[in-house]
C-alpha positions in Angstrom: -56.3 1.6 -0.8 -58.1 4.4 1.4 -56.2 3.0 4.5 -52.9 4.5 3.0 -54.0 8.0 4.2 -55.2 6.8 7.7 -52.8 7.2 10.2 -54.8 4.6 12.6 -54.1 1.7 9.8 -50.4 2.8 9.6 -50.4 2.6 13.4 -52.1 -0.7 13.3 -49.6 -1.8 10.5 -46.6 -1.6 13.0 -48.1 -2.8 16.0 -49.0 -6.0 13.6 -45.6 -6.0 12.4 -44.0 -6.2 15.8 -46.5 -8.8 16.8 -46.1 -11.1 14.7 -42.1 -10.9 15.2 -42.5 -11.9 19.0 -45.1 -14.7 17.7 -42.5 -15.4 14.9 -39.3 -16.2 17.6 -40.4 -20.0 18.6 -40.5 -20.8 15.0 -36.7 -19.4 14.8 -36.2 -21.1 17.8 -37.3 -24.4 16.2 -35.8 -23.4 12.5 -32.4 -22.9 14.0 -32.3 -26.3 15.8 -33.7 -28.7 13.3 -30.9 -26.3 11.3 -27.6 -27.3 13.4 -28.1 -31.2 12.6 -27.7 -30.4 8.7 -23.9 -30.0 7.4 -22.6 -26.5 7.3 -22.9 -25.2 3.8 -26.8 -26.0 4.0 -27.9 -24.8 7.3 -28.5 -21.0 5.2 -30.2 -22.0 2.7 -32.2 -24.5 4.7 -32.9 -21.4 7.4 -34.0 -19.0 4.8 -36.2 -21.9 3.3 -37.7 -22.8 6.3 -38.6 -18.6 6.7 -40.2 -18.6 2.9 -42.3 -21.4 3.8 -43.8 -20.0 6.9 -44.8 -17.1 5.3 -46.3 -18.5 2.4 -48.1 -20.7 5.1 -49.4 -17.2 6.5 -50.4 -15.9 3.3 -52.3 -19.1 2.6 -54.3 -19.1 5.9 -54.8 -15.6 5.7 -56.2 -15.5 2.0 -58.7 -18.8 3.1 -60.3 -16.8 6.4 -63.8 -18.8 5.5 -62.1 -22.3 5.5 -60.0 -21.1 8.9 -63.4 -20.2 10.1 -64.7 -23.8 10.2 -62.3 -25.0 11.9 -63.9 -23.7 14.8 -67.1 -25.9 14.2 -66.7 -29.0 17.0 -65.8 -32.5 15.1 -66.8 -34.6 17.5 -66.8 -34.9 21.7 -64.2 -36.5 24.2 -65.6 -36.8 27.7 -67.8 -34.1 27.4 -65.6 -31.9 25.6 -65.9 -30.6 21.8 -63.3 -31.1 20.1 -62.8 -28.8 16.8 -60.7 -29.3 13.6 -58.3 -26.3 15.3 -58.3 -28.3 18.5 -56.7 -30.7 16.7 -54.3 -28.7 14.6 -53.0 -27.3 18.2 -52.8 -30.7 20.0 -51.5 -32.4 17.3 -48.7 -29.4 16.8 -48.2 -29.7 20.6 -47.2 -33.0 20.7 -45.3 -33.0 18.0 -43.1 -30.4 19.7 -42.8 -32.0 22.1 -42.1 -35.1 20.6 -39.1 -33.1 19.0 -38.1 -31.6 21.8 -37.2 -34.2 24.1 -36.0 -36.1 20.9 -33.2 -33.6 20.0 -32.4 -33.1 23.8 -31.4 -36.8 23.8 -29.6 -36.6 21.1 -27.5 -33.6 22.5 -26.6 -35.5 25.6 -26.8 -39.3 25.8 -27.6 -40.2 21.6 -25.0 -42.1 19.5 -22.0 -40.4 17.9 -20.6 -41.6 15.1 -16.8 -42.6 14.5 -15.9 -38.6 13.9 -17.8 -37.9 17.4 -20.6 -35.8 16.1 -24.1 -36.8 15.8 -25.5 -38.2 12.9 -27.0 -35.3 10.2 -30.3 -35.0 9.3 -30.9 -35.5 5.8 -32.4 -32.0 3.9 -36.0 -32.9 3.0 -36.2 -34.4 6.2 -36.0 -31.4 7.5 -37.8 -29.0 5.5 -40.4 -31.6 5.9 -40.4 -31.1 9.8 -40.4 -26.9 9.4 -43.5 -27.2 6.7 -45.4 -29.3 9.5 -44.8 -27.1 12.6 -44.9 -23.6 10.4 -48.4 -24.9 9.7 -49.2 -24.5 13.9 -47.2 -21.1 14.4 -49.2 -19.7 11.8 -52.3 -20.8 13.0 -51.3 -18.6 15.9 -50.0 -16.0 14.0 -53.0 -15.2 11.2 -55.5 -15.4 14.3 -53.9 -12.3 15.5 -53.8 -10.8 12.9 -57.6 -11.0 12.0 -58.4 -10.0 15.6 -56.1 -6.7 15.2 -56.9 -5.4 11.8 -59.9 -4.9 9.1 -57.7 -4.3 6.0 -56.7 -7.5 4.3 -53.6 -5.3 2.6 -52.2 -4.5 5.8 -51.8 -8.0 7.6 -50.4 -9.0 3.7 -47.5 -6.3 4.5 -47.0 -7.1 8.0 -46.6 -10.5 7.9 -44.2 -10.1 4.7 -42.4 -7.7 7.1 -41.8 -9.7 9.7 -40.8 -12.4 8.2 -37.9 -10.4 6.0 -36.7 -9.2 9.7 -36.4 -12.7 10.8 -34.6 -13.9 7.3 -32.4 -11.4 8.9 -32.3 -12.2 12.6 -32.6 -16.4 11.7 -28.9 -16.5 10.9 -27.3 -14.7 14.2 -29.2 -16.5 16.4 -28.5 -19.8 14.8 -25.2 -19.2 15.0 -25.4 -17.9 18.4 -27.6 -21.2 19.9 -25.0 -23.5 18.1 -22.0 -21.9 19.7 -23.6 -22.1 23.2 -24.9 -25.4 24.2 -26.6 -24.3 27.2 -28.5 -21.7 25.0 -29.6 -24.9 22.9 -30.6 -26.9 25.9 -32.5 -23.5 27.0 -34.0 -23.2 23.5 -35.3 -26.8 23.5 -37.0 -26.3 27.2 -38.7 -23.3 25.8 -40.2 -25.2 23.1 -41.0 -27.8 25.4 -43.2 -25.1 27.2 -44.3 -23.8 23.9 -45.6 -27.4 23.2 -47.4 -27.7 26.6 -49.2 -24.3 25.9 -50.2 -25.9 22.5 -52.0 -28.6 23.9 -53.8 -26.4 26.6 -54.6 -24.0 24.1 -56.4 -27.2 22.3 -58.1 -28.0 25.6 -59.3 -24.9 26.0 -56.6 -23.8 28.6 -56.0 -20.2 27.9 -52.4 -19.7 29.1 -51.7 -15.7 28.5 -49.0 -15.6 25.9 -47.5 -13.1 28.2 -46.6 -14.8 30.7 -45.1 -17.0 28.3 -42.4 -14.5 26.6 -41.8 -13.2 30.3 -40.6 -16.5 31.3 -38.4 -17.3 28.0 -37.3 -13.4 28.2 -36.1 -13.8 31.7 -34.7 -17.2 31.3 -32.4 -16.0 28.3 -31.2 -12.9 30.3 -29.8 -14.8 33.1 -27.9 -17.1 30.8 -26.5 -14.7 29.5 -25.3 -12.8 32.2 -24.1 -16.0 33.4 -22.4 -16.6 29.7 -20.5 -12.8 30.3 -19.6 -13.9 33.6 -17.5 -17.2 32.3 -16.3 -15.8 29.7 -15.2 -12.8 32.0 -13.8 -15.3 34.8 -11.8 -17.3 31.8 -10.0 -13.6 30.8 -8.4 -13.1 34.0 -7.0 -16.2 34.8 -3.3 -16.2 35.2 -0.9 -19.2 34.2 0.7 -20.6 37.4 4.6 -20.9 37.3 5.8 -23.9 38.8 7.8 -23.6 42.1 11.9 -23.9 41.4 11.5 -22.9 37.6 12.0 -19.7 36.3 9.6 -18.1 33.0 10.8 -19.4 29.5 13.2 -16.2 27.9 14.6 -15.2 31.2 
């Protein structure tokens, strides 16, 4: 426990921390839609669930470095290309969101409603089942940085329970928040549709900088909501018309 009384691991410690909150926001992203299709009384527990899981998927990967190490080994080739075990963790992740993706975006706009007019909820497990899969990939990501960043086994332990306890904390809001906006949903489901592209390049050996990724989602979300203000701020000052030849009710 010598790093306790270095001030470079404490430093390292929070930049960790705050890392792996920006990596963690696509996997709230996806918690919080595969969330909205279960019935009200579940989405919290089902949220905080999903959270548990993907940082018990963390601690896993982290605690098996050796194992994550040979993933790196190539499997076999495709048209002159290796092709590693974490290749296909990435492409297969990849596809999967964006399998999901363009799935739930069809449902939101042209998939069946039942006799009540909502869509159809997704069953718990199912669910749960879906976040253990793609919590798998985002941690991938996530324990990769923090082996690159940090020596000390102890502090990418603490970071990564830290982030996730801020995101048990943010995971509700912004659930709440993408269900009340549909066009925030839509957003949220493009995002993980880029997400999903960057996947598959990342398997492939494209290096797309993750910063240009965040810059891009950042932006997107800041003009819609500037443009949710400005609705909301048009719909406060509109009058009610009186009709020509009729005087106000209580006159």
């Amino acid at each position: 426990m010598e790093w306790l009384m270095d001030p470079h691991a404490w430093l390292a410690l929070l930049t960790l921390t705050a890392l792996e909150i920006v990596l963690g926001v696509d996997n709230i992203i996806f918690i919080s839609i595969l969330c909205g299709r279960l019935p009200q009384k579940e989405r919290a527990k089902a949220r905080n669930l999903g959270l548990v899981l993907a940082m018990l998927t963390r601690l896993g990967l982290l605690f098996s470095l050796t194992w994550i190490m040979t993933l790196h080994a190539p499997l076999f080739a495709i048209f002159g290309k290796e092709v590693s075990g974490r290749d296909l963790i990435l492409i297969g992740g990849g596809l999967f969101l964006l399998w999901k993706s363009v799935h739930e975006i069809h449902n939101a706009l042209e998939g069946e409603e039942d006799d009540h007019g909502v869509a159809a909820a997704a069953t718990f497990g199912a669910v749960i089942a879906q976040i253990a899969i793609i919590d798998i990939v985002f941690s991938l990501d996530s324990v990769i940085t923090a082996v690159g960043m940090v020596d000390e086994i102890a502090v990418m332990v603490i970071a990564i329970i830290a982030a996730v306890g801020v995101m048990l904390f943010a995971a509700g809001p912004i659930g709440e928040f993408v269900d009340r906006h549909p066009t925030i949903k839509m957003l949220a489901l493009s995002f993980l549709i880029l997400i999903g592209v960057a996947l598959i390049g990342e398997g492939w050996d494209l290096h797309i900088p993750k910063g240009y990724i965040y810059f891009a989602m950042a932006f997107a979300v800041a003009v819609e909501v500037l443009n949710i203000r400005m609705r909301a701020r048009m719909k406060s000052v509109q009058l009610r018309k009186q009709v020509p030849g009729k005087r106000a009710r209580g006159r």
